[in-house]
C-alpha positions in Angstrom: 13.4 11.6 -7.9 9.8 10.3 -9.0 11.5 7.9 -11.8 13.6 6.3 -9.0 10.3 5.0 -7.3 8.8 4.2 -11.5 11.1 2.2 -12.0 11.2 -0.5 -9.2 7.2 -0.2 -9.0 7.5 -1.7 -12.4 8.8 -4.6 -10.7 5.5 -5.3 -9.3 3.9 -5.9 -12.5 4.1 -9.4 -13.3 3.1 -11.1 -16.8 -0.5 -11.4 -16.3 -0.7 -8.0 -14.5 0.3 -6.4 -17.9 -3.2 -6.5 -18.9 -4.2 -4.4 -16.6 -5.2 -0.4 -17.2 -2.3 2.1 -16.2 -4.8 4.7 -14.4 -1.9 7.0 -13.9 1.3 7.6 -12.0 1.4 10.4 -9.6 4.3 11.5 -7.7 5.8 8.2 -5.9 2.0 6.9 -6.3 0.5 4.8 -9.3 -3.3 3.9 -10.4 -4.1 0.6 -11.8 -7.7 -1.1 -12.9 -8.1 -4.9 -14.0 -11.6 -4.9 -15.0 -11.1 -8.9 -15.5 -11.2 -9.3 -11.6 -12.7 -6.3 -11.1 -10.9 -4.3 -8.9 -8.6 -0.7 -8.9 -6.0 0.0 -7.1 -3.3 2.8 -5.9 -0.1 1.7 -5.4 3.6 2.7 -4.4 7.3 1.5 -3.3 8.1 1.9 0.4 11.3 4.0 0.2 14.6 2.6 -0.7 16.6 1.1 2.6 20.1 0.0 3.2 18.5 -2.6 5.6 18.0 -6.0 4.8 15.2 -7.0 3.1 13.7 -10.4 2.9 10.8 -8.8 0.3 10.2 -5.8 -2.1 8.0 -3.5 0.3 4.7 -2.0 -0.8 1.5 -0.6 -0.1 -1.7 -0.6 -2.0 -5.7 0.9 -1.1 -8.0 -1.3 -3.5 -11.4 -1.4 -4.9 -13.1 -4.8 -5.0 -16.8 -3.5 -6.5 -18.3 -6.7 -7.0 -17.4 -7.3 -2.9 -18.5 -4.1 -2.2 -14.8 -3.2 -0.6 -14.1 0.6 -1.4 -10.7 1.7 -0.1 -9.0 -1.3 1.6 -5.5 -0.8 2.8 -2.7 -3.3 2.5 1.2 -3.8 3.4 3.3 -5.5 2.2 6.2 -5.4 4.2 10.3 -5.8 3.7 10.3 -8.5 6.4 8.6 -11.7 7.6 6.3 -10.6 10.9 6.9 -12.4 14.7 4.3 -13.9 15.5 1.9 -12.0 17.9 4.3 -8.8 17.5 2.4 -5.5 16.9 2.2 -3.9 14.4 1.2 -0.2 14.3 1.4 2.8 11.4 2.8 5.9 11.9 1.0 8.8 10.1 0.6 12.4 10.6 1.2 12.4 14.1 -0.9 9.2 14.6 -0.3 5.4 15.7 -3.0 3.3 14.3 -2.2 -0.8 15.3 -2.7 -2.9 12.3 -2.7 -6.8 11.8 -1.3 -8.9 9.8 0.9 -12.8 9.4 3.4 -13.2 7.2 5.1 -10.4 5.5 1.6 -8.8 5.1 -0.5 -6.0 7.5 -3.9 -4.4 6.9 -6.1 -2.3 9.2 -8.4 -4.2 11.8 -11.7 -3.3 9.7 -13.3 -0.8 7.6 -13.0 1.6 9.8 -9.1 1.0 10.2 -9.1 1.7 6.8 -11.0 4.7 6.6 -8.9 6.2 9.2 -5.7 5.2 7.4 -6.7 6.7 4.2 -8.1 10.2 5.9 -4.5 10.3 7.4 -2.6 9.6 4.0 -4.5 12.6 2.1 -3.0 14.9 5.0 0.9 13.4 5.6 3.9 13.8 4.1 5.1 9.8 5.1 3.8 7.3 6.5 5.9 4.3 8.3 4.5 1.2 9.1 7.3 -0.9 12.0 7.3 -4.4 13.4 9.4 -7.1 14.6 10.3 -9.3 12.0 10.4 -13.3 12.8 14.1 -13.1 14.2 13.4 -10.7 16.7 14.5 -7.8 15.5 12.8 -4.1 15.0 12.4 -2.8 11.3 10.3 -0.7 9.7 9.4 0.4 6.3 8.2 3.9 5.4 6.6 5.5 2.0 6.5 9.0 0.6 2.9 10.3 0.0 3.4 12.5 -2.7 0.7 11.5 -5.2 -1.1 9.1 -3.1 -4.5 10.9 -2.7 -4.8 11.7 -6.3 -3.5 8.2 -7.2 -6.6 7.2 -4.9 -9.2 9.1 -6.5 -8.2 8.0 -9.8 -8.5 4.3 -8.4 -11.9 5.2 -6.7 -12.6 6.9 -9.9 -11.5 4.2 -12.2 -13.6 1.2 -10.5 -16.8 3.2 -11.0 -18.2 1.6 -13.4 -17.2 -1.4 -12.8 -19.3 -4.3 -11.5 
């Protein structure tokens, strides 16, 4: 089950990306740090659908230390986003709204994120769903298994770094 999710997150990792510092993979979550930028991040595949996909979903909570951003949450999503169409994450029995253009969502602001990643350490899932730029409903969702640790190993891993 976990190398199902390994192997496609592999996918993600483009050329220049190789460079960067494997943290640690942990349960459907990874760790990565690129102290050339520098920055940490966890990271993981939105579950595998049978629905069309226009992009390779994904989520990722970064670490910017030189910006002073700790624990910024991002979504990549499987579909291009309407325009004006909310957005909102389901997690743990919440519904936190997001924003977001293109095929991309984030919280509002730092608290947003807080609140996203205090629900994460706690839920089994979490589903992120939309209406894409033809109209229709979709939705992606991602398995949690691993993220916190993966998270603490990103917090962990950016440190140092400045």
């Amino acid at each position: 089950m976990r190398m199902r999710y390994f192997i496609p997150a592999l996918a993600l990792i483009t050329a220049p990306a190789l460079a960067r510092d494997a943290l640690g993979m942990f349960g459907q979550w990874a760790a990565f740090r690129d102290s050339g930028t520098p920055r940490c991040y966890a990271i993981a595949m939105a579950a595998p659908s049978t629905r069309q996909r226009d992009f390779q979903p994904y989520a990722t909570i970064a670490w910017w230390p030189r910006a002073q951003v700790r624990g910024q949450v991002h979504f990549r999503l499987s579909r291009k986003l309407a325009a004006n169409a909310p957005i909102v994450l389901s997690i743990g029995g919440q519904k936190i709204a997001l924003t977001g253009g293109g095929a991309d969502a984030w919280a509002s602001d730092k608290r947003g994120d807080a609140a996203v990643i205090a629900a994460m350490r706690s839920a089994k899932e979490m589903t992120v769903a939309a209406r894409g730029a033809d109209g229709q409903g979709f939705s992606n969702t991602w398995p949690l298994e691993g993220a916190a640790t993966a998270m603490d190993a990103a917090t962990v891993g950016c440190a140092s770094l400045r």
